[in-house]
C-alpha positions in Angstrom: 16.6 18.4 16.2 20.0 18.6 14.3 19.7 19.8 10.9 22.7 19.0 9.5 22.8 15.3 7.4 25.8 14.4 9.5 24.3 15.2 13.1 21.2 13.9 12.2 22.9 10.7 11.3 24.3 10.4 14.6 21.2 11.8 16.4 18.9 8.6 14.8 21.7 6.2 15.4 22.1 7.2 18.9 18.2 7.5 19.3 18.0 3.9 18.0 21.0 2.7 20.2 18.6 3.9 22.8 15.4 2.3 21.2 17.6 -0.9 21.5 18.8 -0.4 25.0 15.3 -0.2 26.4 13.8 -3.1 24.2 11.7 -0.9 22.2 13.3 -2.4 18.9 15.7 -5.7 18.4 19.6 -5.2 18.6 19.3 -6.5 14.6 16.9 -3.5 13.7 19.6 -0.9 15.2 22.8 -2.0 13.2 20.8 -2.2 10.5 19.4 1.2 11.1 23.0 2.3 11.6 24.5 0.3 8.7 21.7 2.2 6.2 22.5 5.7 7.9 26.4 5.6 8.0 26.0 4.1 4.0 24.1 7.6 3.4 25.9 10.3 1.1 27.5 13.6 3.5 25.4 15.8 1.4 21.7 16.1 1.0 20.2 15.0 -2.6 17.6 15.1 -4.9 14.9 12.7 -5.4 16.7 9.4 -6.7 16.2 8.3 -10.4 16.2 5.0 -11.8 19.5 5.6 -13.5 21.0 6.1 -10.3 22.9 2.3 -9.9 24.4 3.3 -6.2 20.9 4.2 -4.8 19.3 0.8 -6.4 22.3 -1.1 -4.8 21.7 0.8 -1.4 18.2 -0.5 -1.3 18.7 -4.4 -2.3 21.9 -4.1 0.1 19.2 -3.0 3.3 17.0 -5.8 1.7 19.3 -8.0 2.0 19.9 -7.6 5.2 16.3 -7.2 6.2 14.1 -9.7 8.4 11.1 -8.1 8.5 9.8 -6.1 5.5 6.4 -4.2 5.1 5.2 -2.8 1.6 2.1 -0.5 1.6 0.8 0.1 -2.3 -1.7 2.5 -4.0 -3.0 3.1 -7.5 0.1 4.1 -8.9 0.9 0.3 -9.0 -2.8 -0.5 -10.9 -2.2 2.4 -12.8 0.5 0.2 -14.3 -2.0 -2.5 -15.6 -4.1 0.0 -16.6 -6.5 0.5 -13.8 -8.2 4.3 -13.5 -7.6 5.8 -10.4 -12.2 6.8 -10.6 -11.0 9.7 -9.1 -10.8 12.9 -11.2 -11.8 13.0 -15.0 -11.2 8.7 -14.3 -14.1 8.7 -11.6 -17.0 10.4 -13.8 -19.5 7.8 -14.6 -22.9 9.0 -16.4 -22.9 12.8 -14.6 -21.8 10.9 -11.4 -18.4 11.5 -9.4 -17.5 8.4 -7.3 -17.8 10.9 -4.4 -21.6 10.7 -4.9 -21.7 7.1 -5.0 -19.7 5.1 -2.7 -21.2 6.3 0.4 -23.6 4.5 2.7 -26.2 7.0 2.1 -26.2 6.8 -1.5 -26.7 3.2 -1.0 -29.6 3.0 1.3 -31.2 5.6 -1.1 -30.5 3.9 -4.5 -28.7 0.9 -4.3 -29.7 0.2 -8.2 -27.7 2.8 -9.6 -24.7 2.4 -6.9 -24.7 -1.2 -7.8 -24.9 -0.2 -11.8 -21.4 2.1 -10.7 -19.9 -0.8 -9.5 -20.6 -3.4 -12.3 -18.8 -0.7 -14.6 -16.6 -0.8 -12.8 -15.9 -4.4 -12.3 -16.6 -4.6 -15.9 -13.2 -2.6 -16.7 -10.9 -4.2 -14.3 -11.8 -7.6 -15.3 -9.8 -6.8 -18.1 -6.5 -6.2 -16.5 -3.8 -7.8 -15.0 -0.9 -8.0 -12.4 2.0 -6.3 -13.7 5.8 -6.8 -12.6 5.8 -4.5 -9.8 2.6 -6.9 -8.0 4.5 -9.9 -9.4 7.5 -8.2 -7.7 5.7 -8.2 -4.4 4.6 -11.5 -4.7 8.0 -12.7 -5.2 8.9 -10.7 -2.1 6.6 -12.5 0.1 8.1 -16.1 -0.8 11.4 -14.4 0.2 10.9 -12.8 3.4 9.9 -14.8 6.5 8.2 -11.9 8.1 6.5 -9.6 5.3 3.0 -8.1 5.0 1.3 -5.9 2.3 -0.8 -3.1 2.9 -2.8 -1.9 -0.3 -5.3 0.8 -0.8 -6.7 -0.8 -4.2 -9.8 -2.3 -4.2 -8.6 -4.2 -7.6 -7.5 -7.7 -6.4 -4.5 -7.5 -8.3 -2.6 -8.2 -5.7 -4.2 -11.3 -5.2 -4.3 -12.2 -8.5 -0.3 -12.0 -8.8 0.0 -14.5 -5.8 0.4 -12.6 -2.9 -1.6 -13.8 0.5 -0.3 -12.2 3.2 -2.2 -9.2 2.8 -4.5 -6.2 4.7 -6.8 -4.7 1.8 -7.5 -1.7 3.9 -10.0 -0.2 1.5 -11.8 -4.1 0.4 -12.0 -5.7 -2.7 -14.3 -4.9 -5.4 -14.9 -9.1 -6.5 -15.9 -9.3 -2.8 -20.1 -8.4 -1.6 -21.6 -8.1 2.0 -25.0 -9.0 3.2 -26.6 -6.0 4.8 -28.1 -8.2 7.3 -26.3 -10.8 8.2 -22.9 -9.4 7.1 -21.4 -12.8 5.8 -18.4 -12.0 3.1 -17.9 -13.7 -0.1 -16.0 -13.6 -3.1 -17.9 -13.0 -6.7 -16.1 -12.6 -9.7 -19.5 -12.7 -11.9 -19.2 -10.3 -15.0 -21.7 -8.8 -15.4 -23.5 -9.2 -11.3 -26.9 -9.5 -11.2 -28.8 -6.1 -10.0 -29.7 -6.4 -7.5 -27.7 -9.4 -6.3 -28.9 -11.2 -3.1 -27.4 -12.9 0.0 -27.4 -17.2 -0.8 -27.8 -17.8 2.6 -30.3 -15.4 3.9 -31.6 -13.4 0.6 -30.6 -10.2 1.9 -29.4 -7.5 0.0 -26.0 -7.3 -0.9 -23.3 -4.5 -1.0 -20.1 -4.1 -2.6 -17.3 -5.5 0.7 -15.5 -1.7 0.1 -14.6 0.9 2.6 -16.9 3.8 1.3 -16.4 7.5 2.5 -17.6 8.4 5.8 -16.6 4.1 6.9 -14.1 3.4 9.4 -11.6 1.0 8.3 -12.1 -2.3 9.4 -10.4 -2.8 12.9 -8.3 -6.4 11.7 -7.2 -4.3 9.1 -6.0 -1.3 11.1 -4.3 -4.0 13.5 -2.1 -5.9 11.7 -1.3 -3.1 9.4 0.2 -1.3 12.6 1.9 -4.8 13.7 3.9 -4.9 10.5 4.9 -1.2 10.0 6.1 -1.6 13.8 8.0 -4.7 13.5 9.6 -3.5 10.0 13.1 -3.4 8.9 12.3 -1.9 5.3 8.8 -0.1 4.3 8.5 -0.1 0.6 5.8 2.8 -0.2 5.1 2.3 -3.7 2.6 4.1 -6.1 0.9 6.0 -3.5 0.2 10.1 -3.1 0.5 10.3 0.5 -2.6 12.4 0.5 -5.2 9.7 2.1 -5.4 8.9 6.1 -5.0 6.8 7.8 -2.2 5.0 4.9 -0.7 8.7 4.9 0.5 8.5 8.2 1.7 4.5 7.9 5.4 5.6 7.2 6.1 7.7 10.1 4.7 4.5 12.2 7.1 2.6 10.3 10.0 5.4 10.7 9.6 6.2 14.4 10.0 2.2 14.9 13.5 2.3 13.3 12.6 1.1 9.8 14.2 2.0 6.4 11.9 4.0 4.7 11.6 3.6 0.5 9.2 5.6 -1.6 8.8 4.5 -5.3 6.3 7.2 -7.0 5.9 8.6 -10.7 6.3 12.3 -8.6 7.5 13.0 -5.7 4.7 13.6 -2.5 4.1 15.5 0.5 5.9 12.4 2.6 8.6 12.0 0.5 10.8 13.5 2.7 10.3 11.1 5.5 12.0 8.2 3.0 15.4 7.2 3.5 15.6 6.7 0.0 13.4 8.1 -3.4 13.3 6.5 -6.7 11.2 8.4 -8.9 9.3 6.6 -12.1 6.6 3.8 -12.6 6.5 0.6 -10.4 6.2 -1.7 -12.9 10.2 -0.9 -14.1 11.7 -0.1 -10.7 10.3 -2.7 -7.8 11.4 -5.7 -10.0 14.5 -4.2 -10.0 15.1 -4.2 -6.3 15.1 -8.3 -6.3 18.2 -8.1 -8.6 21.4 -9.5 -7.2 
């Protein structure tokens, strides 16, 4: 691999010229591939901030251009509206970390007190709200033919702000499943009974979240990889790169010739696979990428 910026421009533009040549992505994806590289400043920089007017313009520019665009979001987005992260000093509940609790075993051995988690839970995100940055995305949907979110959050928020094409790869915290005959519905009751039960067959219901030690749902995993493959832009917004498989969604989206953008408080341990960096909260910098 080249390791200067300016032979490693022309190594990714030939390597998509190639991509293109052998149908592995569209003729559109590789000039626009090549329109964002050959637009990149000769020398390497620092993370971008929010002052800097020529790297906003860069992004709405490849936007603009853009057919296809894939955004993948994580708590830094909730954090916003005020949403803990119930990880950390956030996650303690009673002497309980959420490690302890949102695991199948936990459940099959107490599924009062995981349920009693929950309803806290539920309790403090009823009070919040979409901020710009999920009205942002929203917005985004209505303007791109071919767009897709990927979130982490269990919140809803998303959904709340209007957007519908959407993988919640984690689930949704106002949605229960039967343990036995696995129907999924929504329930936005404040507080939930405890211990609720299935309408239909009056088995025992769970919160419809991916809990440690749970495979992702399949669907999920599938048209996640569909849009980060068929991507022209992937907006990574508000998430620490930390937690597979959403770590590794970028590279997917790279390899396939997309423009990579990470919008974080800090920067993360992927934030040097992004083509560009702006660094502050989401709910001042992804409205600002829908500017003309």
């Amino acid at each position: 691999m080249p390791h200067s910026l300016r032979s490693k421009d022309a190594y990714y533009s030939r390597l998509s010229l190639r991509a293109a040549s052998i149908g592995l992505i569209s003729p559109h994806r590789h000039n626009l591939l090549a329109c964002r590289l050959t637009t990149q400043p000769q020398q390497a920089a620092p993370p971008t901030t929010m002052g800097t007017g020529s790297t906003l313009q860069l992004i709405r520019s490849t936007l603009a251009a853009a057919r296809s665009v894939t955004v993948l979001t994580g708590a830094g987005i909730s954090a916003d509206s005020g949403v803990p992260t119930f990880r950390g000093a956030d996650g303690l509940w009673r002497q309980y970390r959420a490690e302890d609790l949102a695991t199948p075993e936990a459940f099959e051995r107490d599924p009062r007190l995981v349920w009693e988690w929950y309803n806290w839970r539920r309790e403090l995100i009823a009070t919040k709200r979409p901020n710009p940055a999920h009205d942002a995305v929203a917005s985004m949907e209505r303007r791109f033919e071919h767009f897709w979110l990927i979130t982490q959050n269990v919140d809803g928020l998303h959904r709340d702000a209007g957007s519908r094409r959407l993988s919640e790869i984690h689930g949704n915290i106002w949605k229960v499943r039967c343990t036995d005959c696995r129907c999924i519905v929504e329930n936005r009751d404040v507080p939930i009974a405890i211990l609720p039960l299935c309408q239909s067959c009056g088995g025992l219901l769970r919160p419809h979240i991916v809990w440690f030690g749970e495979s992702l749902a399949a669907e999920d995993l599938e048209k996640s990889a569909a849009a980060l493959q068929s991507s022209d832009v992937c907006l990574i917004v508000g998430t620490s790169g930390l937690v597979y498989p959403a770590a590794g969604f970028g590279a997917i989206a790279k390899q396939a010739g997309a423009c990579i953008v990470e919008i974080n408080i800090d920067s993360t341990p992927r934030s040097n696979l992004a083509d560009a960096t702006l660094q502050g909260r989401a709910r001042d910098l992804v409205p600002l990428l829908l500017e003309a």
